[in-house]
C-alpha positions in Angstrom: 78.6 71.1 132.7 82.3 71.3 134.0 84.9 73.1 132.4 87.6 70.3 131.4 91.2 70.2 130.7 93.2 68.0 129.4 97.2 67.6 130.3 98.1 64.2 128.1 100.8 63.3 125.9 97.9 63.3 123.4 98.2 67.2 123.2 101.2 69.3 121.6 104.0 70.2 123.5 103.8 73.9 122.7 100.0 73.7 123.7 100.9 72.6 127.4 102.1 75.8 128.7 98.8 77.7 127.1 96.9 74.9 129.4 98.7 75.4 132.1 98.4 78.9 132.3 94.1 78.2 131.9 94.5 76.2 134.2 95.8 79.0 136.7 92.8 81.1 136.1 90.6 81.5 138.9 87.3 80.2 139.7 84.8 83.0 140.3 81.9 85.2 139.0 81.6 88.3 136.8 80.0 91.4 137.3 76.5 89.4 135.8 76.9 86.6 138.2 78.0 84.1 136.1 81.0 82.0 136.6 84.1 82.9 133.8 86.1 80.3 131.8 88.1 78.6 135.3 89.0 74.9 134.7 87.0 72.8 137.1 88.2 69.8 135.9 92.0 68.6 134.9 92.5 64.9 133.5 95.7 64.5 133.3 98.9 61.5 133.6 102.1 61.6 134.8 103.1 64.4 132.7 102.0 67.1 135.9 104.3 65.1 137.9 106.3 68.3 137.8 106.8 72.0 136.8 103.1 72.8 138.2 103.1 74.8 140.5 99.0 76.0 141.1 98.0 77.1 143.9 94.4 76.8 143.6 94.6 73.4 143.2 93.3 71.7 146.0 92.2 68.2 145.3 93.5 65.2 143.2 92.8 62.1 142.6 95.5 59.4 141.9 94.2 56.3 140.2 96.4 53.4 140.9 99.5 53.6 142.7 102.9 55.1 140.5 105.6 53.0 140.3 108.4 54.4 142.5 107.7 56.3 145.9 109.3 59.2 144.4 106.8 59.7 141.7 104.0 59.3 144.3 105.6 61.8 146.1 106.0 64.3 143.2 102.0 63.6 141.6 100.7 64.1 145.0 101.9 67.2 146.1 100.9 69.4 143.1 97.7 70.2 145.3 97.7 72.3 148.8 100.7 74.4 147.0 98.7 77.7 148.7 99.5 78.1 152.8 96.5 79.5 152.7 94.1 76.8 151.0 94.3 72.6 152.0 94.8 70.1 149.9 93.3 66.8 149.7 94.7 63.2 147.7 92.4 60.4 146.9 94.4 57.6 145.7 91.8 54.6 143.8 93.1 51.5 144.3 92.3 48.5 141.9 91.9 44.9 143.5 93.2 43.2 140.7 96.6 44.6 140.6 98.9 43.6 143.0 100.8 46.5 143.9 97.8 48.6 144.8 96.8 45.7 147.0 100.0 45.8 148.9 100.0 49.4 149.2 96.5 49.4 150.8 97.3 47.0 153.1 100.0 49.1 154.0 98.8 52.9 153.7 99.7 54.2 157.1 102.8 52.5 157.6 103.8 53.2 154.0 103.2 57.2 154.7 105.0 57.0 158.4 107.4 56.0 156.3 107.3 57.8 153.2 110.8 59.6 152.4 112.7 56.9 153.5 111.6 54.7 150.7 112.7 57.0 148.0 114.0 55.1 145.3 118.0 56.1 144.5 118.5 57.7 141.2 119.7 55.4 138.2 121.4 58.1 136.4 125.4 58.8 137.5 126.1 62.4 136.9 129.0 62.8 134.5 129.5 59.4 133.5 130.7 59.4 130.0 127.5 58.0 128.1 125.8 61.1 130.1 128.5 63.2 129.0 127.9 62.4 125.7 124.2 63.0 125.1 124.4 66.4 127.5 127.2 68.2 127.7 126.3 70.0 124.0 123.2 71.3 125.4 124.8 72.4 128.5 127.6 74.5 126.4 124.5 75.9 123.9 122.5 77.2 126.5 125.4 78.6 128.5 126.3 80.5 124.6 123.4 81.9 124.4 122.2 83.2 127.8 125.8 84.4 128.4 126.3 86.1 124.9 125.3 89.4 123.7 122.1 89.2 121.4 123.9 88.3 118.3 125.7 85.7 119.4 122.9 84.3 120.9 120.8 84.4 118.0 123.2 83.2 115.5 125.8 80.6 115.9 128.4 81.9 113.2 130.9 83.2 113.9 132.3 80.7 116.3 131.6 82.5 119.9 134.3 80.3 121.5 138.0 80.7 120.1 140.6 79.8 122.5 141.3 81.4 125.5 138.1 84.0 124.8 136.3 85.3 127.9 133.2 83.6 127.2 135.3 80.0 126.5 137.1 80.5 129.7 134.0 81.3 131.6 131.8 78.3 130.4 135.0 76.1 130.9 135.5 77.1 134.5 131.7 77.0 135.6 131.5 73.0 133.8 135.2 72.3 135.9 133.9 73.7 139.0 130.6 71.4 138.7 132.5 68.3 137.7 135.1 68.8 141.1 132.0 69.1 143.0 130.5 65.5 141.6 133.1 63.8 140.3 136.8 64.8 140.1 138.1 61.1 137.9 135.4 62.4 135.2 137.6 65.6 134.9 139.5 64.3 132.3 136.7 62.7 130.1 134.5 65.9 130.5 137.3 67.9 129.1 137.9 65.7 126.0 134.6 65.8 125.0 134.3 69.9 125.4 137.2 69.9 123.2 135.5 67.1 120.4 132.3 69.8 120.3 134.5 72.7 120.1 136.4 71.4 117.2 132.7 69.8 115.8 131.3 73.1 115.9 134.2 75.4 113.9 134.6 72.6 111.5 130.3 72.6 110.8 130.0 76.6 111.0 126.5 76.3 111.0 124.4 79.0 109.6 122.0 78.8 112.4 121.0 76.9 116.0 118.0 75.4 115.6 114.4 74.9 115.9 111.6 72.2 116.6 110.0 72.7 112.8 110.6 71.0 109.9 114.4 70.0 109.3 116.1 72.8 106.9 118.1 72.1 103.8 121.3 73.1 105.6 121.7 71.2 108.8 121.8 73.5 112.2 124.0 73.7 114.9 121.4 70.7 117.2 117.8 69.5 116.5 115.6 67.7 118.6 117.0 64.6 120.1 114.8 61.5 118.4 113.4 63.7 115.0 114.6 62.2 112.0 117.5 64.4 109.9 118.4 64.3 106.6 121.2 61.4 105.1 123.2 64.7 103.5 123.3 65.8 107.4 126.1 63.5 107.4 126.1 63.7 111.3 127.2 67.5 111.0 124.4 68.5 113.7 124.1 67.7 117.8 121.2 65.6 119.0 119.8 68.2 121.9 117.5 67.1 124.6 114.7 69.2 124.8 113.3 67.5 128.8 115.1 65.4 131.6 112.2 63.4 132.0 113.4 61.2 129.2 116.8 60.3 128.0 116.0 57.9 125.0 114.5 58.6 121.6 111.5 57.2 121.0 110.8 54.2 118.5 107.8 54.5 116.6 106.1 51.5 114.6 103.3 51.6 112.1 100.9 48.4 111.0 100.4 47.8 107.2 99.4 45.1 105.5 102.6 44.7 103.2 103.4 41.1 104.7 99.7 40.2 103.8 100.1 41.8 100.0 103.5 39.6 99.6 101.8 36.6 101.1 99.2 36.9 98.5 100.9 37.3 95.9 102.6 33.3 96.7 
């Protein structure tokens, strides 16, 4: 019997990185000749697209072809990470879809090819609706790496008061990135730091945050998408927790309501 993995969305979050580091375990055998507890097998989707980095993996196989070149790209080199090992990609093709029919028709030219069909990004750095949903988490995490452990542990007092060394410091390193993409979003970028400066003193929020159950009083940020209390009233910052997706999630749930109410006509 294999030893199986599995790296889904169907599994926890906080249950990925404990599979991950199984998955780094090494395949060999003890001192009774037996083989230990190394994952043979990993079924997983597009979540391994990045952030694993194994070198003992070695082969892969890639059913159906991703929808952008770049994703290819990324799923296919998470095997042969090792100088020292190869690595081998199968990719399965299905005759009924018509991308992977035009992609098999065109493997070697495709691959001649392969980083000059790289798709452009469709995210503009520092445009304001990006400013907007980011630029909180940015500020938080430079608080709390930058900060002494009590500051970065609690959130109250206000670590930023004007013209403080750690205000200056996180102003100056966001100024110097915003020159470097894009100098007209200056001005935008700066009247938002001021909006979560002001959002912040005004809450004074007993705490940061966590990914549990909402508490009674609301934090500092919670998970972008989790549903807050009404009595929030707003007084808490949406934080993304991963780049791969920018947009909450909607979730919908079948009952038979509509079939009760129809019934009772």
């Amino acid at each position: 019997m294999f030893n199986v993995i599995e790296l889904t969305s169907r599994i926890r979050s906080d249950h990925i990185p404990l599979a991950i580091r199984h998955l780094e375990k090494s395949l060999a055998r003890n001192s009774k000749g037996y083989f230990n507890d190394a994952i043979e097998v990993c079924l997983a989707s597009n979540i391994i697209e990045v952030g694993v980095d194994i070198g003992r993996l070695s082969l892969m196989t890639i059913v159906g072809q991703p929808k952008t070149t770049s994703q290819y790209i990324q799923i296919s080199s998470r095997v042969g990470r090792n100088l020292n090992s190869p690595g081998l990609d199968a990719v399965l093709f299905s005759q009924s879809k018509p991308r992977d029919r035009s992609h098999y028709e065109s493997f070697r030219s495709f691959h001649q090819r392969l980083y000059s069909q790289v798709e452009p990004t469709s995210v503009t750095p520092f445009s304001p609706p990006a400013v907007d949903r980011a630029l909180h988490g940015v500020i938080l995490a430079a608080v709390r790496q930058f900060s002494d452990l009590t500051s970065a542990n609690n959130p109250r007092p206000f670590p930023l008061t004007k013209n403080s060394y750690l205000r200056q410091k996180i102003e100056n390193m966001i100024e110097r990135r915003v020159s470097l993409i894009d100098k007209e979003e200056t001005q935008n970028v700066q009247k938002v730091f001021e909006l979560r400066m002001k959002e912040w003193q005004a809450w004074n929020p007993s705490q940061f945050g966590t990914f549990g159950s909402p508490p009674e009083h609301p934090p500092l940020m919670h998970p972008a998408g989790s549903r807050v209390p009404i009595d929030w009233n707003g007084h808490s910052w949406p934080v993304m927790s991963s780049l791969r997706n920018v947009d909450a999630n909607c979730e919908a749930e079948i009952t038979s309501h509509y079939n009760e109410l129809i019934g009772e006509e």
